[in-house]
N, C-alpha and C positions, 0 to 999 in steps of 0.2 A: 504494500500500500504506500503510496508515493500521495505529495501534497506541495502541492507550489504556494507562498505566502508572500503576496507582494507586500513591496516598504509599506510600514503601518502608514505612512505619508501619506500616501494614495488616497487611501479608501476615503481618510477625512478630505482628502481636495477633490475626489471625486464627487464626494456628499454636497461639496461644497458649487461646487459648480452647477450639480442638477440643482441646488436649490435659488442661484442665481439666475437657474435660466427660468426658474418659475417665476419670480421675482416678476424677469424683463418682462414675461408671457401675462403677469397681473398687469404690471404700468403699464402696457397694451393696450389691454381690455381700457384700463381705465380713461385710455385717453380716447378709446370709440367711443365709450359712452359719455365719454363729456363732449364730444362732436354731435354725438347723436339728441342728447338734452338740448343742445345748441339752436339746432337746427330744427326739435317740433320747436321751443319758445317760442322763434323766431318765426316761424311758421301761425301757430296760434294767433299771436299777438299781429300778425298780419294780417288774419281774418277778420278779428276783432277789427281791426283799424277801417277797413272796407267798410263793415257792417255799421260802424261811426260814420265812414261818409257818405254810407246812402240816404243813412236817415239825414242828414242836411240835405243832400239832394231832392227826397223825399218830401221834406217838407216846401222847399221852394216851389217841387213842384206842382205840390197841393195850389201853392200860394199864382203862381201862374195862369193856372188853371182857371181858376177862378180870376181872375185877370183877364185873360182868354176870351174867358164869355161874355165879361161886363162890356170887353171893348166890342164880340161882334153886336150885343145888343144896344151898346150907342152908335154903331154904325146903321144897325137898321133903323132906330130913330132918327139918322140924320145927326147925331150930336160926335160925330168920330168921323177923319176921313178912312177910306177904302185902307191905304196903305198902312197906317198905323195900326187896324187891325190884323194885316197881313203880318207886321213884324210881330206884333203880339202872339200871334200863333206862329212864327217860327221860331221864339223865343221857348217856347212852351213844347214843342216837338222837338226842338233841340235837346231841351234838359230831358225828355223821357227818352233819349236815344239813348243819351249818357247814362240812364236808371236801367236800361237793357244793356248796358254792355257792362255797366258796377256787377250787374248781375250775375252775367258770366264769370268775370273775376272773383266770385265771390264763391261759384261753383268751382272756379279750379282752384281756390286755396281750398277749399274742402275737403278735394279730391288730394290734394296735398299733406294734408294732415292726415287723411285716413289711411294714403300708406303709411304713414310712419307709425301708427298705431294699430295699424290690421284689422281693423274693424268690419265686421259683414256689411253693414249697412254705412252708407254715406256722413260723416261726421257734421252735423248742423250745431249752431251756438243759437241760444237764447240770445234776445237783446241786450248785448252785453255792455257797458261804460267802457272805454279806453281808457285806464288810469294811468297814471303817473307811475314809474318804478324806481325804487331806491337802486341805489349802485355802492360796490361794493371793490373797493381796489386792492387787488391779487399780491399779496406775497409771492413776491416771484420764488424764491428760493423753493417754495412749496408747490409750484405747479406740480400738473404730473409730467408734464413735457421733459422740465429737469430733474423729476423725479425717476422717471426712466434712462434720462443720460447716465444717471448716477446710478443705478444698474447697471447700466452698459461696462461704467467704468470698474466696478466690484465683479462682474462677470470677467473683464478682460486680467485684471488682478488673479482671480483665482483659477485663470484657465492658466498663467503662467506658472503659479505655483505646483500647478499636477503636471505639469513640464517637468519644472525644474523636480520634483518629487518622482516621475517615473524614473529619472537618470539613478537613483540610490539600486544598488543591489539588491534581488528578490531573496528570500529564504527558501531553501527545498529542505523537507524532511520525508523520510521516508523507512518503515518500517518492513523489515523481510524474515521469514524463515525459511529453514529447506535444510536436507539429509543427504549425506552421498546413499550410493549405492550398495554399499557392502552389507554384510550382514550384522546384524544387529545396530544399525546404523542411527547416532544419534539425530534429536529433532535442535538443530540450531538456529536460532532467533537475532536477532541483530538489526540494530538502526542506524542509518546514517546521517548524517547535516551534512549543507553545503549553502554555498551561497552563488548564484547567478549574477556577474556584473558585468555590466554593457561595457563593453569595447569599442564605440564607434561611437561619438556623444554628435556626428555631423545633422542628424536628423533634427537629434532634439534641439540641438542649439537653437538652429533655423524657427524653430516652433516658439524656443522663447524668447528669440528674437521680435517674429510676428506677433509674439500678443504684449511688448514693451512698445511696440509701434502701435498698435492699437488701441493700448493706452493713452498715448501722447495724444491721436486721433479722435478720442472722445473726450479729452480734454479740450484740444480744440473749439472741436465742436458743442461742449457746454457751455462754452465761453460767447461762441455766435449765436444759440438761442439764447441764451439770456439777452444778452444785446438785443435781437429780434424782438424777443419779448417786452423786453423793456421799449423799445421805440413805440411797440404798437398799443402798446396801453399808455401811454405819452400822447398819443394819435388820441385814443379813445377819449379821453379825458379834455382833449381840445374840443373835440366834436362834443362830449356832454355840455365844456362850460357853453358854447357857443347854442344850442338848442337850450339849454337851460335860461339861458338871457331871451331867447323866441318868447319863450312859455311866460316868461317872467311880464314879460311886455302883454301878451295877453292878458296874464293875472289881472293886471293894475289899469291898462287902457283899451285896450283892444276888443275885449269879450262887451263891455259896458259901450262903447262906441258902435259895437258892430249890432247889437241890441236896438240902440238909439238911431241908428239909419235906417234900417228896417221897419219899424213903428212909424219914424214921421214920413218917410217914403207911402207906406202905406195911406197911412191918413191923409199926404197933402194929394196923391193921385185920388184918391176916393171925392175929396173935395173939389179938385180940378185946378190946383195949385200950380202940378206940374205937371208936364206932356208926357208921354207912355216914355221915351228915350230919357227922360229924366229920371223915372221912375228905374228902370230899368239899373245904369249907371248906378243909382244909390242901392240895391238889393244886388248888382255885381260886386260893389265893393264889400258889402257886407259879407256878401258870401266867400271874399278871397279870405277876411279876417278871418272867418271862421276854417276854413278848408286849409289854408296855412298854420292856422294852432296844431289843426289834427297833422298834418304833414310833419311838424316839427316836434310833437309829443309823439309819433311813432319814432319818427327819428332820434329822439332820445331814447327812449324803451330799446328799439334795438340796438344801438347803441353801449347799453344800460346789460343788456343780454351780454354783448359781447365783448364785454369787461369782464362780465361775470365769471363766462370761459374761457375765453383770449384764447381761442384757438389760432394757432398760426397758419391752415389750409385753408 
Protein backbone atom coordinates (compact mmCIF):
# COMPACT_ATOMS: atom_id res chain seq x y z
CA UNK A 1 0.00 0.00 0.00
CA UNK A 2 1.64 3.19 -1.27
CA UNK A 3 0.36 6.92 -0.51
CA UNK A 4 1.52 10.10 -2.02
CA UNK A 5 1.09 13.26 0.43
CA UNK A 6 1.46 16.46 -1.03
CA UNK A 7 3.29 19.60 0.86
CA UNK A 8 0.69 20.31 3.76
CA UNK A 9 1.02 23.94 1.77
CA UNK A 10 -1.04 22.85 -0.85
CA UNK A 11 -4.05 21.67 0.21
CA UNK A 12 -4.50 25.09 2.56
CA UNK A 13 -3.65 27.31 -0.95
CA UNK A 14 -5.63 25.13 -2.73
CA UNK A 15 -8.61 25.71 -0.13
CA UNK A 16 -7.68 28.99 -0.44
CA UNK A 17 -8.04 29.63 -3.96
CA UNK A 18 -11.54 27.63 -4.41
CA UNK A 19 -12.66 29.95 -1.83
CA UNK A 20 -11.56 33.14 -3.71
CA UNK A 21 -12.87 32.09 -6.71
CA UNK A 22 -16.39 31.94 -4.86
CA UNK A 23 -15.80 35.20 -3.47
CA UNK A 24 -15.11 36.64 -7.34
CA UNK A 25 -18.27 34.34 -8.41
CA UNK A 26 -20.53 36.25 -5.21
CA UNK A 27 -19.11 40.08 -6.38
CA UNK A 28 -20.54 38.94 -9.76
CA UNK A 29 -23.73 38.16 -8.96
CA UNK A 30 -23.71 41.14 -6.86
CA UNK A 31 -22.84 43.43 -9.37
CA UNK A 32 -25.99 41.81 -11.88
CA UNK A 33 -28.08 42.44 -9.53
CA UNK A 34 -27.24 45.86 -8.61
CA UNK A 35 -27.41 46.57 -12.63
CA UNK A 36 -30.54 44.67 -12.80
CA UNK A 37 -32.35 46.85 -9.55
CA UNK A 38 -30.90 49.74 -11.63
CA UNK A 39 -32.56 49.29 -14.56
CA UNK A 40 -36.40 48.17 -13.20
CA UNK A 41 -36.13 51.70 -10.81
CA UNK A 42 -35.39 53.38 -13.73
CA UNK A 43 -37.80 51.78 -15.78
CA UNK A 44 -40.61 52.19 -13.05
CA UNK A 45 -40.06 55.58 -12.33
CA UNK A 46 -40.36 56.05 -16.08
CA UNK A 47 -43.75 54.83 -16.24
CA UNK A 48 -44.71 56.67 -13.56
CA UNK A 49 -43.25 59.96 -15.10
CA UNK A 50 -45.50 59.24 -18.60
CA UNK A 51 -48.51 58.51 -16.44
CA UNK A 52 -47.62 62.34 -14.75
CA UNK A 53 -47.71 63.75 -18.06
CA UNK A 54 -50.65 62.45 -19.40
CA UNK A 55 -52.69 63.44 -16.82
CA UNK A 56 -51.51 67.24 -17.68
CA UNK A 57 -52.17 66.58 -21.08
CA UNK A 58 -55.27 65.01 -20.10
CA UNK A 59 -56.58 67.78 -18.55
CA UNK A 60 -55.60 70.43 -21.09
CA UNK A 61 -57.35 68.55 -23.12
CA UNK A 62 -60.57 68.26 -21.29
CA UNK A 63 -59.89 72.01 -21.15
CA UNK A 64 -59.62 72.49 -25.19
CA UNK A 65 -62.35 70.71 -25.68
CA UNK A 66 -64.47 72.51 -24.29
CA UNK A 67 -62.84 75.57 -25.90
CA UNK A 68 -63.48 73.76 -29.17
CA UNK A 69 -67.19 73.81 -28.85
CA UNK A 70 -67.73 77.33 -27.31
CA UNK A 71 -65.76 78.76 -30.37
CA UNK A 72 -67.65 76.42 -33.08
CA UNK A 73 -70.88 77.69 -31.21
CA UNK A 74 -69.99 81.50 -31.47
CA UNK A 75 -69.11 80.91 -34.86
CA UNK A 76 -72.49 79.61 -35.73
CA UNK A 77 -73.94 82.69 -33.85
CA UNK A 78 -71.91 84.83 -35.87
CA UNK A 79 -69.92 86.15 -32.69
CA UNK A 80 -66.39 84.19 -33.87
CA UNK A 81 -64.80 84.20 -37.20
CA UNK A 82 -64.41 80.81 -39.48
CA UNK A 83 -60.71 80.64 -38.99
CA UNK A 84 -60.38 81.05 -35.31
CA UNK A 85 -62.52 78.28 -34.84
CA UNK A 86 -60.55 76.26 -37.37
CA UNK A 87 -57.31 76.88 -35.09
CA UNK A 88 -59.37 76.10 -32.07
CA UNK A 89 -59.95 72.62 -33.40
CA UNK A 90 -56.58 72.10 -34.58
CA UNK A 91 -55.29 73.02 -31.25
CA UNK A 92 -57.41 70.58 -29.63
CA UNK A 93 -56.68 67.49 -32.40
CA UNK A 94 -53.21 68.32 -31.95
CA UNK A 95 -53.18 67.77 -28.13
CA UNK A 96 -55.36 64.21 -28.49
CA UNK A 97 -52.69 63.10 -31.07
CA UNK A 98 -50.13 63.72 -28.59
CA UNK A 99 -52.65 61.76 -25.75
CA UNK A 100 -52.40 58.67 -28.48
CA UNK A 101 -49.05 58.54 -28.88
CA UNK A 102 -48.32 59.23 -24.48
CA UNK A 103 -50.38 56.36 -24.83
CA UNK A 104 -48.22 54.16 -26.68
CA UNK A 105 -45.25 55.19 -24.79
CA UNK A 106 -46.91 54.36 -21.84
CA UNK A 107 -47.80 50.75 -23.21
CA UNK A 108 -44.11 50.12 -24.17
CA UNK A 109 -42.78 51.10 -20.70
CA UNK A 110 -45.19 48.43 -19.42
CA UNK A 111 -44.04 46.09 -21.66
CA UNK A 112 -40.73 47.09 -20.28
CA UNK A 113 -41.02 46.48 -16.98
CA UNK A 114 -42.82 43.37 -17.40
CA UNK A 115 -39.87 41.69 -18.74
CA UNK A 116 -37.94 42.58 -16.17
CA UNK A 117 -40.26 41.12 -13.75
CA UNK A 118 -41.86 38.03 -15.70
CA UNK A 119 -45.05 38.68 -15.06
CA UNK A 120 -48.08 36.64 -17.20
CA UNK A 121 -50.06 39.59 -17.47
CA UNK A 122 -49.05 43.14 -18.76
CA UNK A 123 -47.67 45.24 -15.61
CA UNK A 124 -50.26 48.49 -15.34
CA UNK A 125 -49.72 51.22 -12.38
CA UNK A 126 -52.46 52.81 -10.60
CA UNK A 127 -52.49 56.77 -10.68
CA UNK A 128 -49.47 57.11 -9.20
CA UNK A 129 -47.68 60.94 -7.98
CA UNK A 130 -44.12 61.30 -9.25
CA UNK A 131 -42.36 62.03 -6.06
CA UNK A 132 -39.23 63.54 -5.31
CA UNK A 133 -36.22 60.88 -4.28
CA UNK A 134 -33.68 61.33 -1.75
CA UNK A 135 -30.09 60.49 -2.95
CA UNK A 136 -27.69 59.00 -1.28
CA UNK A 137 -23.62 59.28 -2.03
CA UNK A 138 -21.66 55.94 -2.54
CA UNK A 139 -18.66 55.06 -0.56
CA UNK A 140 -16.61 54.34 -3.14
CA UNK A 141 -14.27 52.03 -1.27
CA UNK A 142 -17.51 49.91 -0.77
CA UNK A 143 -18.94 49.45 -4.14
CA UNK A 144 -19.17 46.16 -5.35
CA UNK A 145 -17.26 47.05 -8.57
CA UNK A 146 -14.10 47.43 -6.15
CA UNK A 147 -15.21 45.02 -4.19
CA UNK A 148 -14.78 42.50 -6.68
CA UNK A 149 -11.33 44.05 -7.96
CA UNK A 150 -10.30 43.35 -4.42
CA UNK A 151 -11.15 39.69 -5.11
CA UNK A 152 -9.45 39.77 -8.03
CA UNK A 153 -6.45 40.91 -6.22
CA UNK A 154 -6.68 38.16 -3.12
CA UNK A 155 -7.52 35.51 -5.84
CA UNK A 156 -4.33 36.53 -7.87
CA UNK A 157 -2.20 36.48 -4.32
CA UNK A 158 -3.39 33.10 -3.48
CA UNK A 159 -3.09 31.50 -6.95
CA UNK A 160 0.79 32.56 -6.43
CA UNK A 161 1.11 31.16 -3.38
CA UNK A 162 -0.11 27.33 -4.43
CA UNK A 163 2.69 28.12 -7.07
CA UNK A 164 5.06 28.82 -5.02
CA UNK A 165 3.62 25.89 -2.42
CA UNK A 166 3.45 23.01 -5.32
CA UNK A 167 7.41 23.68 -5.80
CA UNK A 168 8.13 22.11 -1.98
CA UNK A 169 8.70 18.27 -2.05
CA UNK A 170 5.61 15.79 -1.87
CA UNK A 171 5.96 12.91 0.90
CA UNK A 172 5.50 9.08 -0.20
CA UNK A 173 4.99 6.52 2.22
CA UNK A 174 4.26 3.28 1.60
CA UNK A 175 3.63 0.17 3.45
CA UNK A 176 4.60 -3.71 2.20
CA UNK A 177 4.96 -7.36 3.02
CA UNK A 178 5.89 -10.53 1.35
CA UNK A 179 7.83 -14.05 1.93
CA UNK A 180 10.60 -15.73 -0.37
CA UNK A 181 9.80 -18.97 -1.45
CA UNK A 182 11.47 -21.40 0.59
CA UNK A 183 10.08 -23.49 2.86
CA UNK A 184 8.98 -22.50 5.94
CA UNK A 185 9.24 -19.18 4.72
CA UNK A 186 8.95 -16.20 7.00
CA UNK A 187 5.93 -13.35 6.54
CA UNK A 188 8.17 -10.00 6.25
CA UNK A 189 6.59 -6.40 6.71
CA UNK A 190 8.37 -3.33 6.05
CA UNK A 191 7.62 0.52 5.22
CA UNK A 192 9.34 2.90 3.41
CA UNK A 193 9.52 7.11 3.31
CA UNK A 194 10.75 9.06 0.76
CA UNK A 195 10.27 12.32 -0.41
CA UNK A 196 9.54 13.56 -4.39
CA UNK A 197 11.39 16.91 -5.31
CA UNK A 198 10.94 18.76 -8.45
CA UNK A 199 13.83 19.02 -10.43
CA UNK A 200 12.94 21.51 -13.12
CA UNK A 201 11.23 24.64 -11.18
CA UNK A 202 11.09 26.39 -15.27
CA UNK A 203 7.28 25.65 -15.39
CA UNK A 204 6.46 26.86 -12.12
CA UNK A 205 8.48 29.84 -12.18
CA UNK A 206 6.62 31.17 -15.25
CA UNK A 207 3.34 30.49 -13.38
CA UNK A 208 4.50 32.66 -10.44
CA UNK A 209 5.66 34.98 -12.47
CA UNK A 210 2.11 35.34 -14.30
CA UNK A 211 0.10 35.68 -11.21
CA UNK A 212 2.82 38.64 -9.63
CA UNK A 213 1.91 40.31 -13.05
CA UNK A 214 -1.54 39.84 -12.46
CA UNK A 215 -1.35 41.20 -9.41
CA UNK A 216 0.23 44.49 -10.51
CA UNK A 217 -2.69 44.31 -13.30
CA UNK A 218 -5.57 44.41 -10.84
CA UNK A 219 -3.86 46.97 -9.03
CA UNK A 220 -3.97 48.94 -11.90
CA UNK A 221 -7.00 48.47 -12.76
CA UNK A 222 -8.47 49.28 -9.20
CA UNK A 223 -6.89 52.34 -9.25
CA UNK A 224 -8.89 53.27 -12.86
CA UNK A 225 -12.22 52.29 -11.59
CA UNK A 226 -12.06 54.03 -8.61
CA UNK A 227 -11.02 57.16 -10.69
CA UNK A 228 -14.12 56.09 -13.03
CA UNK A 229 -16.12 55.80 -10.24
CA UNK A 230 -15.39 58.74 -8.69
CA UNK A 231 -15.78 61.19 -11.86
CA UNK A 232 -19.16 59.62 -12.51
CA UNK A 233 -20.68 60.37 -9.21
CA UNK A 234 -18.96 63.91 -9.42
CA UNK A 235 -21.01 63.92 -12.89
CA UNK A 236 -24.05 62.74 -10.94
CA UNK A 237 -24.05 65.14 -8.34
CA UNK A 238 -23.67 68.14 -10.86
CA UNK A 239 -26.74 66.83 -12.63
CA UNK A 240 -28.73 66.48 -9.18
CA UNK A 241 -27.44 70.11 -7.90
CA UNK A 242 -28.53 71.51 -11.27
CA UNK A 243 -32.27 69.61 -11.48
CA UNK A 244 -32.58 70.34 -7.96
CA UNK A 245 -32.35 74.27 -8.60
CA UNK A 246 -35.26 73.38 -11.72
CA UNK A 247 -37.55 71.87 -8.91
CA UNK A 248 -36.57 74.45 -6.50
CA UNK A 249 -37.79 77.27 -8.83
CA UNK A 250 -40.86 75.44 -9.28
CA UNK A 251 -41.26 75.12 -5.49
CA UNK A 252 -41.24 78.89 -4.90
CA UNK A 253 -42.45 80.48 -8.43
CA UNK A 254 -43.30 78.46 -11.05
CA UNK A 255 -46.06 75.86 -9.88
CA UNK A 256 -48.14 79.38 -8.38
CA UNK A 257 -47.57 81.28 -11.76
CA UNK A 258 -48.35 78.46 -13.96
CA UNK A 259 -51.79 78.19 -11.68
CA UNK A 260 -52.31 81.84 -12.07
CA UNK A 261 -52.08 81.81 -16.18
CA UNK A 262 -54.21 79.32 -16.53
CA UNK A 263 -57.21 80.62 -14.22
CA UNK A 264 -57.06 84.28 -15.72
CA UNK A 265 -56.47 82.93 -19.29
CA UNK A 266 -59.59 81.13 -18.72
CA UNK A 267 -61.63 83.69 -17.33
CA UNK A 268 -60.44 86.74 -19.47
CA UNK A 269 -61.32 84.38 -22.95
CA UNK A 270 -64.79 83.28 -21.38
CA UNK A 271 -65.25 87.06 -20.94
CA UNK A 272 -63.90 88.10 -24.23
CA UNK A 273 -60.96 89.89 -22.98
CA UNK A 274 -58.75 88.14 -25.16
CA UNK A 275 -58.61 86.58 -28.62
CA UNK A 276 -58.48 82.56 -28.84
CA UNK A 277 -54.23 83.16 -29.92
CA UNK A 278 -54.06 84.86 -26.66
CA UNK A 279 -55.69 82.40 -24.90
CA UNK A 280 -54.00 79.83 -26.37
CA UNK A 281 -50.15 81.53 -25.76
CA UNK A 282 -51.14 81.81 -21.88
CA UNK A 283 -52.23 77.93 -21.37
CA UNK A 284 -48.95 77.16 -23.63
CA UNK A 285 -46.97 78.64 -21.30
CA UNK A 286 -48.41 77.35 -18.47
CA UNK A 287 -48.36 74.11 -19.73
CA UNK A 288 -44.27 74.36 -20.44
CA UNK A 289 -44.04 75.28 -16.45
CA UNK A 290 -45.77 72.44 -15.67
CA UNK A 291 -44.34 69.72 -18.26
CA UNK A 292 -40.74 71.08 -17.48
CA UNK A 293 -41.10 70.49 -13.55
CA UNK A 294 -42.04 66.99 -14.57
CA UNK A 295 -39.06 66.71 -17.00
CA UNK A 296 -36.62 67.98 -14.53
CA UNK A 297 -38.12 65.89 -11.35
CA UNK A 298 -37.77 62.64 -13.51
CA UNK A 299 -34.43 63.81 -14.30
CA UNK A 300 -33.59 64.01 -10.97
CA UNK A 301 -35.01 60.75 -9.70
CA UNK A 302 -33.15 59.10 -12.39
CA UNK A 303 -30.45 60.80 -11.78
CA UNK A 304 -31.01 60.19 -7.82
CA UNK A 305 -31.31 56.15 -9.18
CA UNK A 306 -28.02 56.30 -10.54
CA UNK A 307 -26.05 57.57 -7.77
CA UNK A 308 -27.70 55.07 -5.80
CA UNK A 309 -25.99 52.40 -8.05
CA UNK A 310 -23.21 54.05 -10.03
CA UNK A 311 -23.15 51.50 -12.23
CA UNK A 312 -20.27 52.04 -14.79
CA UNK A 313 -22.05 50.00 -18.04
Amino acid sequence: VSQAIRYPGVYSAQRRVAQKDLEMQQADYALQEQAFLEAVSLTYYQLVYLQNKRSILAHLDSLYSGVAQAAKRKYELGEQNYLEMLNTQAQQQELSMRLKQLDEDIKIASFDLNSFLLLEKVFSLADTHLAKLDYVKYELENHPEMLRIDKQKQSAFSLMRLEKANRMPDLNLEYFQGKNNGPDALLYKGFSVGLDVPLWFGASQSKIKAAAIQQKRVEQLSFDVFVRLQTRQNQLLGALTRDEQALLYYETQGKKLAEELLKVAQKSYQLGEINFLQFIQSVQSAQLIELDYLDNLISFNQNSIRLKYLNLK
